[in-house]
C-alpha positions as CSV (number, residue, x, y, z in Angstrom):
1,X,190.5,190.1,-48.9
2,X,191.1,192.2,-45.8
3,X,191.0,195.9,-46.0
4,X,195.5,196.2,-46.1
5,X,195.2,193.9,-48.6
6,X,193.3,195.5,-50.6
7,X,195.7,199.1,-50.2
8,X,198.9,197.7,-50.4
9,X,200.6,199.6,-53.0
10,X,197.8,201.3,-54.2
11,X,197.2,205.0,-54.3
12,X,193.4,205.0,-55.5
13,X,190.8,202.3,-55.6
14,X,187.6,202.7,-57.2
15,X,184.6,200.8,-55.0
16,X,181.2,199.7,-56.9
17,X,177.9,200.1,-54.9
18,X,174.3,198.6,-56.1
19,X,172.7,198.4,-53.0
20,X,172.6,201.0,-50.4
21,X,176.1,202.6,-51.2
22,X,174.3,204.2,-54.0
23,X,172.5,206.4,-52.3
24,X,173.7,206.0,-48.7
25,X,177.7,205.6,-49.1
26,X,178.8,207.1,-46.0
27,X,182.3,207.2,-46.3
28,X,184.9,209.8,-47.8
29,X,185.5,209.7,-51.6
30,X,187.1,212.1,-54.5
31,X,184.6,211.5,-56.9
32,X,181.6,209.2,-58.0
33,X,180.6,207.5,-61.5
34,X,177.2,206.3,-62.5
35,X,177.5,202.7,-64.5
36,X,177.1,199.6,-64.5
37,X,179.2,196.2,-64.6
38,X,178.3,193.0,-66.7
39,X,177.5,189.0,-66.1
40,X,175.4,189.9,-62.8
41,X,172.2,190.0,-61.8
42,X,171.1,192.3,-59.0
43,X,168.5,190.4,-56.6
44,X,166.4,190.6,-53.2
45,X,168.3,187.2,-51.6
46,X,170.1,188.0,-49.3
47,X,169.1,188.4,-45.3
48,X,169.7,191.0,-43.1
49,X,169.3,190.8,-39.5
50,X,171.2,194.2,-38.6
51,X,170.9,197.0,-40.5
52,X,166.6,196.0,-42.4
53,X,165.8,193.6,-40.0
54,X,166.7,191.4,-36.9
55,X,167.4,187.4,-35.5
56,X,164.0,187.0,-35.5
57,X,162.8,188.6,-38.9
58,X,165.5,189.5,-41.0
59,X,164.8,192.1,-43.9
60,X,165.6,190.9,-47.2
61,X,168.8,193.2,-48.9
62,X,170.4,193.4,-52.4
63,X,173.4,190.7,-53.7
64,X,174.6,189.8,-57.2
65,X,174.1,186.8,-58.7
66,X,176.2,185.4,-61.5
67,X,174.5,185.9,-65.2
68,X,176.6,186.1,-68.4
69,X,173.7,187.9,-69.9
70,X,172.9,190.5,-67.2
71,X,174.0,193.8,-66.3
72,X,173.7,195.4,-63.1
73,X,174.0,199.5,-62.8
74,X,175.0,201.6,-59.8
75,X,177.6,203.5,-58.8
76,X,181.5,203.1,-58.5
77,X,183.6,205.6,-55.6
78,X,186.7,206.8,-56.4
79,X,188.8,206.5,-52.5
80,X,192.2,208.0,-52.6
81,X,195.6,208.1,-50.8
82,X,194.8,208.7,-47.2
83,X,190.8,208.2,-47.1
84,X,192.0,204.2,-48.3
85,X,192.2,202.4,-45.7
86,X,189.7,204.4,-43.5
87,X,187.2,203.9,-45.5
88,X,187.9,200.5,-46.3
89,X,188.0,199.6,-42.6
90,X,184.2,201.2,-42.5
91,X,182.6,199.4,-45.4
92,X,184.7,195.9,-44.0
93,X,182.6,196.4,-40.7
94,X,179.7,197.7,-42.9
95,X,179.7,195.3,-45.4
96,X,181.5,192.0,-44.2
97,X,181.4,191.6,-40.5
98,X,177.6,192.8,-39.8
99,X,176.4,192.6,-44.0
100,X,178.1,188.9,-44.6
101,X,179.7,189.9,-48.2
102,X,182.5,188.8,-49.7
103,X,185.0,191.4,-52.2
104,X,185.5,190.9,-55.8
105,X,187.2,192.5,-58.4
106,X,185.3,193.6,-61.4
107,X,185.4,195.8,-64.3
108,X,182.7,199.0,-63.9
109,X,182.0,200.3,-67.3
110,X,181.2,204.2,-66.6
111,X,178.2,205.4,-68.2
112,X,179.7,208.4,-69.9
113,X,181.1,207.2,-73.2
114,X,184.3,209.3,-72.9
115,X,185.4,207.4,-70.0
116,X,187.0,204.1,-70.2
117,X,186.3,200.9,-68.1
118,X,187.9,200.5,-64.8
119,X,188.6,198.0,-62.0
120,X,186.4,198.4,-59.0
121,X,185.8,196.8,-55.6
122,X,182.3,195.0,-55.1
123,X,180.9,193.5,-52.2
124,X,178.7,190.0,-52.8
125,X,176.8,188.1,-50.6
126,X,177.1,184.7,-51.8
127,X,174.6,181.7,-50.7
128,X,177.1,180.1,-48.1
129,X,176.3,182.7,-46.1
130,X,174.4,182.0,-43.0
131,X,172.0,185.0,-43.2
132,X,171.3,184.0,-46.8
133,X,168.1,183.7,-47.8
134,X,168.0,182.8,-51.7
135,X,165.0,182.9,-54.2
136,X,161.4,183.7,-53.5
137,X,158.5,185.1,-55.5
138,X,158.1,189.0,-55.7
139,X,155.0,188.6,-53.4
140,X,157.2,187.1,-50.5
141,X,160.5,189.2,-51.2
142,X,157.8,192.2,-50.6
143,X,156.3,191.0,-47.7
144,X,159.4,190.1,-46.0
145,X,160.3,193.6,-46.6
146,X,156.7,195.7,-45.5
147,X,157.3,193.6,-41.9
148,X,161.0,194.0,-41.6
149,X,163.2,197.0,-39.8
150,X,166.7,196.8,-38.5
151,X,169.0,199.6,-36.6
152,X,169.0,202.0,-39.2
153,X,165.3,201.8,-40.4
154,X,162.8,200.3,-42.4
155,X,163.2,197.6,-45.0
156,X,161.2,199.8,-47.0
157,X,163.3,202.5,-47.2
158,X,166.7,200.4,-48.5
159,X,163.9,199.4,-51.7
160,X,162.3,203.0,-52.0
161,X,165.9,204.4,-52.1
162,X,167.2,202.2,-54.7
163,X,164.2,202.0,-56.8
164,X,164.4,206.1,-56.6
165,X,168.3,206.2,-57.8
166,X,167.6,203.9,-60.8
167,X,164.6,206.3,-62.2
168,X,166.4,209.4,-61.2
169,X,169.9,208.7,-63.0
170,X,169.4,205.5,-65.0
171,X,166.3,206.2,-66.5
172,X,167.0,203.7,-70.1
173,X,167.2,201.3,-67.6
174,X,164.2,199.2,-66.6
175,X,165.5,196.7,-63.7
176,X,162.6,194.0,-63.8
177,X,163.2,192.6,-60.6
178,X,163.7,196.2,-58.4
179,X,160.5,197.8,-60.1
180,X,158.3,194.4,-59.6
181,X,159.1,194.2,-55.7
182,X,158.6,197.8,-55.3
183,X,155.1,197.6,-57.1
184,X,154.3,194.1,-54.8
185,X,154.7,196.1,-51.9
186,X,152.5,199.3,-53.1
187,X,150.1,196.2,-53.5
188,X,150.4,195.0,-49.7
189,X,149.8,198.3,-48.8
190,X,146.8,199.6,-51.0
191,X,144.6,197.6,-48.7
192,X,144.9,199.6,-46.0
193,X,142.2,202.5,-45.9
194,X,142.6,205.9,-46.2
195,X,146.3,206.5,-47.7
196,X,147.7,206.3,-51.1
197,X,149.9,203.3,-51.0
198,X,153.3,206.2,-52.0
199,X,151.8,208.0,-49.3
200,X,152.4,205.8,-47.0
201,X,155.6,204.5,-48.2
202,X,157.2,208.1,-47.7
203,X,155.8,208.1,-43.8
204,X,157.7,204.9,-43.3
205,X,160.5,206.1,-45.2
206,X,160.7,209.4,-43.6
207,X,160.1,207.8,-40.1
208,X,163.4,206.0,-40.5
């Protein structure tokens, strides 16, 4: 779908983050909702050669993957009226020309329980895509991402980040997958003397 697609006759649209839009959105928006949507998994698979990474070593990014028993939390945007289009014109570039997803529909269940579900927008990268890079073991998900950094920073920081929202306002939730590749790279890096493994993680982040 392009971005006037997606607005035509529409006054609001609600967009779904799970990757760096959680904590790193960076357009204009009313108002935010933490929750989560069901039947996907979120996973380490896809590549990034612009944003985590380059041609030559791309850094490995968040997609969902299709699982009728998962659940994947984050965060859904409210965009209204005149910030539509605008902001749908950024997160295309962001997200489809330079990122390689593809737009679905889906239901976001918010988690408040007062509020009821809602359609929301969610980009996926889907294995088709050239900079696709599929499954791997924790150990080489983290590795890819301790050696990778793009134009806007460090691999690390894109894990770190995400790994930091889920604690922070999801705390029920324990996302096996996130936690395991965040604690496979504290491992590559508690060889190296002198510096807590955290330690050094915040340098990196913080040098983004």
């Amino acid at each position: 779908m392009k971005p006037q697609d997606i607005v035509k006759e529409k006054s609001s649209l609600w967009i779904f983050g799970y990757g760096s839009l959680v904590w790193k959105p960076d357009f204009v928006y009313k108002r935010s909702k933490i929750g989560f949507i069901n039947g996907y998994k979120r996973r380490f698979w896809h590549g990034d050669d612009f944003y985590r990474g380059d041609k030559e070593k791309p850094g490995r990014v968040a997609t969902l993957v299709e699982d009728q028993e998962a659940c994947t939390w984050g965060v859904a945007y409210e965009v209204i009226d005149s910030q539509l289009e605008e902001s749908l014109q950024y997160l295309n570039m962001r997200e489809v020309v330079l990122g390689g997803y593809v737009t679905e529909m889906v239901e976001f269940i918010p988690k408040e329980k007062a509020h009821a579900p809602l359609l929301a927008l969610v980009y996926i990268a889907t294995s088709d895509n050239p900079t696709y890079l599929g499954p791997a073991s924790d150990m080489e998900i983290a590795a890819r991402i301790a050696h990778s950094r793009g134009k806007t920073g460090h691999n690390i920081e894109y894990l770190v980040r995400l790994a930091e929202f889920m604690r922070l306002y999801c705390p029920e939730v324990e996302d096996e997958h996130l936690f395991s590749i965040e604690a496979a790279v504290l491992n590559i890096f508690s060889d190296c003397g002198g510096i807590k493994p955290s330690d050094q993680i915040t340098i990196l982040v913080g040098a983004t």
